[in-house]
C-alpha positions in Angstrom: 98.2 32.8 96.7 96.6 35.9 94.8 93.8 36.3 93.4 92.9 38.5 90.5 89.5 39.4 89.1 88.9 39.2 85.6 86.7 41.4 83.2 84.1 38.8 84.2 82.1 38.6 87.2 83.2 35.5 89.7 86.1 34.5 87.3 89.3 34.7 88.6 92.9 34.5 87.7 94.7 32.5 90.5 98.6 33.0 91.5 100.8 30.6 93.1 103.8 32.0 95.4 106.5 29.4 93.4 109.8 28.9 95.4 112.2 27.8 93.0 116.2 27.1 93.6 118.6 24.6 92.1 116.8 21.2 92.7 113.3 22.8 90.9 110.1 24.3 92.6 107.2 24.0 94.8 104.6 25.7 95.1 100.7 25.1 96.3 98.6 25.0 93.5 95.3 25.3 96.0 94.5 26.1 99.5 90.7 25.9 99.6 90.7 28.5 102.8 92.5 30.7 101.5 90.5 31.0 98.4 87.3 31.3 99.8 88.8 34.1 102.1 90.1 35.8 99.2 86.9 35.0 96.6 84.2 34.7 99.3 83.5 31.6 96.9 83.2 27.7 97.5 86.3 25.7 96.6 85.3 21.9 97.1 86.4 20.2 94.3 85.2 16.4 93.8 86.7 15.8 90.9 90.4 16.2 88.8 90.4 15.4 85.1 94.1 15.9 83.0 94.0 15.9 79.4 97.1 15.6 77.2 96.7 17.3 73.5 99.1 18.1 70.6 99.6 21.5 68.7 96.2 22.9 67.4 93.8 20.9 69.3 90.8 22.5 70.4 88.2 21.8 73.2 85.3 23.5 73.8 83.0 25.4 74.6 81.9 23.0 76.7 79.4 23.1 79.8 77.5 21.1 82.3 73.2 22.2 82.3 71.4 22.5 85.9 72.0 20.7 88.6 75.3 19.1 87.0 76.9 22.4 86.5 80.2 22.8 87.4 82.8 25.4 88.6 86.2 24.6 87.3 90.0 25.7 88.4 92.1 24.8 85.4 95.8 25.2 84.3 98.5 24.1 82.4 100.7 21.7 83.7 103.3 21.3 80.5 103.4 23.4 77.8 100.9 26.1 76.6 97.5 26.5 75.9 94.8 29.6 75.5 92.2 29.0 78.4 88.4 30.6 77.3 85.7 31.0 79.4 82.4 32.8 78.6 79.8 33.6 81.2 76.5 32.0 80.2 74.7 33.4 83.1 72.0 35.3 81.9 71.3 37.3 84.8 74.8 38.4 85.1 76.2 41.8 84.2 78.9 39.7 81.7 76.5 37.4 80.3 77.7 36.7 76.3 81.0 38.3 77.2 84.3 35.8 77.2 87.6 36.1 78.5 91.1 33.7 77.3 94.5 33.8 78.9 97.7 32.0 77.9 98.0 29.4 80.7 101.2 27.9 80.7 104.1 25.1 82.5 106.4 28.4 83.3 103.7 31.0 84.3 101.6 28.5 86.5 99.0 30.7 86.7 95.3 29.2 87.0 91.7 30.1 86.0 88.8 29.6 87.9 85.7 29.5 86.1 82.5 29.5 88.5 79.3 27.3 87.2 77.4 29.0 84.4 80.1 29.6 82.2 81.1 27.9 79.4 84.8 26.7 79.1 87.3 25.6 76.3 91.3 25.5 75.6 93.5 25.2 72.2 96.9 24.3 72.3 99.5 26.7 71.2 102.7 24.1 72.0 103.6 21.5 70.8 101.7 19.1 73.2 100.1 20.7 76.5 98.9 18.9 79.5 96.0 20.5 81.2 94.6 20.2 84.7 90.6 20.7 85.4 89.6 20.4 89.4 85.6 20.1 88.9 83.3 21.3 92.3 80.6 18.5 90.6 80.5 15.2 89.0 80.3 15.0 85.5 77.2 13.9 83.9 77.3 13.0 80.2 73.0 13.6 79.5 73.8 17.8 81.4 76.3 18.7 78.2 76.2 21.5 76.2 78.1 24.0 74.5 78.8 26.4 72.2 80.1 25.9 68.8 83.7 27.6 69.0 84.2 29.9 66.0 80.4 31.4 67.1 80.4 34.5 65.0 78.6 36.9 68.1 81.5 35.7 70.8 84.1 36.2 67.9 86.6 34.9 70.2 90.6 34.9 68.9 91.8 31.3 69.6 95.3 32.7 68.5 95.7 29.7 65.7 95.7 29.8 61.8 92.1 27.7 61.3 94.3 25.8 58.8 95.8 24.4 62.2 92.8 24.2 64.4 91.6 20.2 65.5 88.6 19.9 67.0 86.4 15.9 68.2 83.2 15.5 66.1 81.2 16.5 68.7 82.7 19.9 69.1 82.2 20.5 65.1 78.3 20.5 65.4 77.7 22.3 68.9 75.2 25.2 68.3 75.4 29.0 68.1 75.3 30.8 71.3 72.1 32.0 70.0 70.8 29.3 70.8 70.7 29.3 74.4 72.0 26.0 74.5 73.3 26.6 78.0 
C-alpha cells in the first residue's frame, strides 16, 4: 500500500500493490495498520455503503454535521467516476479549497477523505459502481452539503451540464457561503 498526500491537508490518495496474471487480480484494498503507520490517522470503519449510477449522475457535496461526521475511503469498483472532496474545516490551512481525481475499475486507486470535508462523485462511464467505507454511522438529521455547481468552489465536474443528473435534494443544497457545514 502507498500513500500519497494530496493538495489538501489529511486527504489522501491510497495505492493498492495489484498482482495480476492470467486467472485476474488481487489485491488488498485496506490494511488498517498499515495506514495508520503510513497516515498517523485512524482507520476504523463501521460502515460500507455501494452505490450503482449511470452516465451523468451526480452526488454531492454531501456531509455529516458534529458528532456524526464522518471520514470516508471511497473508490470505484466498475467503471469511472470523478471523486470531489472539499475541506470544510475552518481552522485548516485548505479550508474552501477542493480536490477531484478520476477513480476508476482499472486504476483502483482510493481517496480518503477525513471528517470535515465535504464529498461528492459524477459518473463519467456508462454506469459506475462506487464503494464508501464510513469511520461513523450515518445519521439522516447531521446532513448537509454544498450545492454542487457553487460559483466560489468553481469545481470542473468534467460533464456537459446538458448531461449532469442530480436527486431533488442535491438541486437545493446551499452555497458554501453559507456555512452549511
Amino acid at each position: 500500500m502507498k500513500i500519497k498526500s494530496t493538495l489538501l491537508q489529511d486527504c489522501y490518495i491510497i495505492e493498492s500493490s495489484v498482482y495480476e496474471d492470467e486467472r485476474g487480480y488481487f489485491y488488498e484494498k485496506f490494511n488498517q495498520k498499515q495506514f495508520e503507520e503510513l497516515t498517523g490517522m485512524n482507520g476504523q470503519f463501521v460502515q460500507d455503503n455501494v452505490s450503482k449510477s449511470a452516465y451523468g449522475v451526480l452526488r454531492g457535496l454531501h456531509l455529516q454535521k458534529g458528532d456524526h461526521a464522518q471520514a470516508k475511503l471511497v473508490s470505484c469498483l466498475e467503471g469511472k467516476v470523478l471523486d470531489v472532496a472539499v475541506d470544510v474545516r475552518e481552522n485548516s490551512p485548505t479550508f474552501g479549497q477542493w480536490f477531484s481525481i478520476e477513480l476508476t475499475e482499472e486504476n483502483k486507486l482510493q481517496l480518503y477523505i477525513p471528517r470535515g470535508f465535504a464529498h461528492g462523485f459524477c459518473v463519467l462511464s456508462d454506469t459506475a459502481v462506487f464503494s464508501y467505507k464510513c469511520d461513523n454511522y450515518y445519521d439522516k438529521t447531521s446532513e448537509g452539503g454544498i450545492i454542487w455547481n457553487d460559483e466560489d468552489l468553481n469545481i470542473e465536474w468534467q460533464l456537459p451540464l446538458e448531461d449532469i443528473i442530480l436527486s431533488e435534494k442535491d438541486q437545493v443544497l446551499p452555497p458554501f457561503a453559507s456555512k452549511n457545514f
